[in-house]
C-alpha positions in Angstrom: 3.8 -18.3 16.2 0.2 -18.9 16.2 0.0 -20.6 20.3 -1.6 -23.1 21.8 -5.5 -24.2 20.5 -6.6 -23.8 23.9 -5.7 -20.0 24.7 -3.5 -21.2 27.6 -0.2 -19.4 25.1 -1.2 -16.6 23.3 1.9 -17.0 20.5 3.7 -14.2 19.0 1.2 -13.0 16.4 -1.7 -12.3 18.8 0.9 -10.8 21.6 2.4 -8.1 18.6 -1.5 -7.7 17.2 -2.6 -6.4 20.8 0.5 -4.2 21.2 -0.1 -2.5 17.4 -3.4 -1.9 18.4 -2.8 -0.3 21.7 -0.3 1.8 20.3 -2.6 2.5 17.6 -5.5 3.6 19.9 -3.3 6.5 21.1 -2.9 8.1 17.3 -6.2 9.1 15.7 -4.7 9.8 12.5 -2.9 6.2 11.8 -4.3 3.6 10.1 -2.9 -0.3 9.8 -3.1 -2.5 7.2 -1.9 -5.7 7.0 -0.2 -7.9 4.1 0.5 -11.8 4.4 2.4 -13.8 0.9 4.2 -16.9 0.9 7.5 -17.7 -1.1 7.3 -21.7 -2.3 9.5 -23.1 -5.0 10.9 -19.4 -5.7 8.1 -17.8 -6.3 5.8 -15.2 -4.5 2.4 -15.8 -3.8 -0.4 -13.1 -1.7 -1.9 -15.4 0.9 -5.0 -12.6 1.4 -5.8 -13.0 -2.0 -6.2 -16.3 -3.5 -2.7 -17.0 -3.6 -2.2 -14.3 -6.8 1.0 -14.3 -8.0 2.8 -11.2 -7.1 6.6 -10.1 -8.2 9.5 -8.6 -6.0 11.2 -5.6 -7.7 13.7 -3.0 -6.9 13.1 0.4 -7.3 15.6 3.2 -8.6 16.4 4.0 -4.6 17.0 0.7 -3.9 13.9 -0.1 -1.5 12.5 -3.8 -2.1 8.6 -3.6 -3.4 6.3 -6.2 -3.8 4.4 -5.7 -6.8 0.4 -6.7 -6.6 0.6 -7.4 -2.8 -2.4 -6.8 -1.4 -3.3 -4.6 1.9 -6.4 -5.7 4.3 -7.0 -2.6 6.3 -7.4 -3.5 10.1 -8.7 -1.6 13.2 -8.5 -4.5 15.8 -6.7 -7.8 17.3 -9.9 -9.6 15.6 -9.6 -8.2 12.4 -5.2 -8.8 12.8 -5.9 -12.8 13.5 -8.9 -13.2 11.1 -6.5 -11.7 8.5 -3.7 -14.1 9.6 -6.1 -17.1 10.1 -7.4 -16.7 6.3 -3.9 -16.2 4.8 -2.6 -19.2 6.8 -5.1 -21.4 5.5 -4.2 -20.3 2.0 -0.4 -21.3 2.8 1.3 -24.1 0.9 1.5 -27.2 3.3 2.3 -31.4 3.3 3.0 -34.4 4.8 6.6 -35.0 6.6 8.1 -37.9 9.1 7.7 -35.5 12.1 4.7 -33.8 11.1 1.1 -34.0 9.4 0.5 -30.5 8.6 4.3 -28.9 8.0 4.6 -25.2 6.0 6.4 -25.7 3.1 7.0 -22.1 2.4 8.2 -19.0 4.1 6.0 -16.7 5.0 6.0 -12.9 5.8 3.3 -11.0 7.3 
């Protein structure tokens, strides 16, 4: 998701955050904002602010809200991957066979 350290692949969040914010250039009147939490051991947790608990509910129509999420506006692919670097580092992580740094949450951004 992320790519390689060196540049050489961009990954998939920096390729979507430059698309967004050519598309965004073309509307003056659009703003973005960008939320990142984690779900570990059944629970929800904002990764952009300090790993707050926050709670899933469904409203009387039905749509899925998280409640207490928190929204970082964003104006460019900087601000995008600073925002994703910062909730990344605030994601639940450990020590497996295959790997010394695996996730051990979802995460949706």
């Amino acid at each position: 998701m992320m790519g390689s350290q060196d540049g050489s692949n961009p990954g998939l969040y920096l390729l979507a955050a430059k698309d967004l914010c050519t598309k965004l250039a073309s509307y003056a009147d659009l703003s973005l904002y960008v939320s990142f939490y984690e779900i570990y051991c059944g629970k929800l947790f904002d990764l952009l602010n300090k790993r707050e608990l926050v709670h899933c509910r469904e409203d009387h129509k039905q749509q899925v809200n998280i409640v207490g999420l928190s929204e970082v506006s964003v104006q460019c692919v900087e601000e995008i991957m600073e925002a994703i670097g910062s909730g990344l580092q605030q994601r639940t992580s450990g020590v497996t066979g295959a790997n010394d740094d695996s996730s051990r949450s979802h995460a949706i951004l």
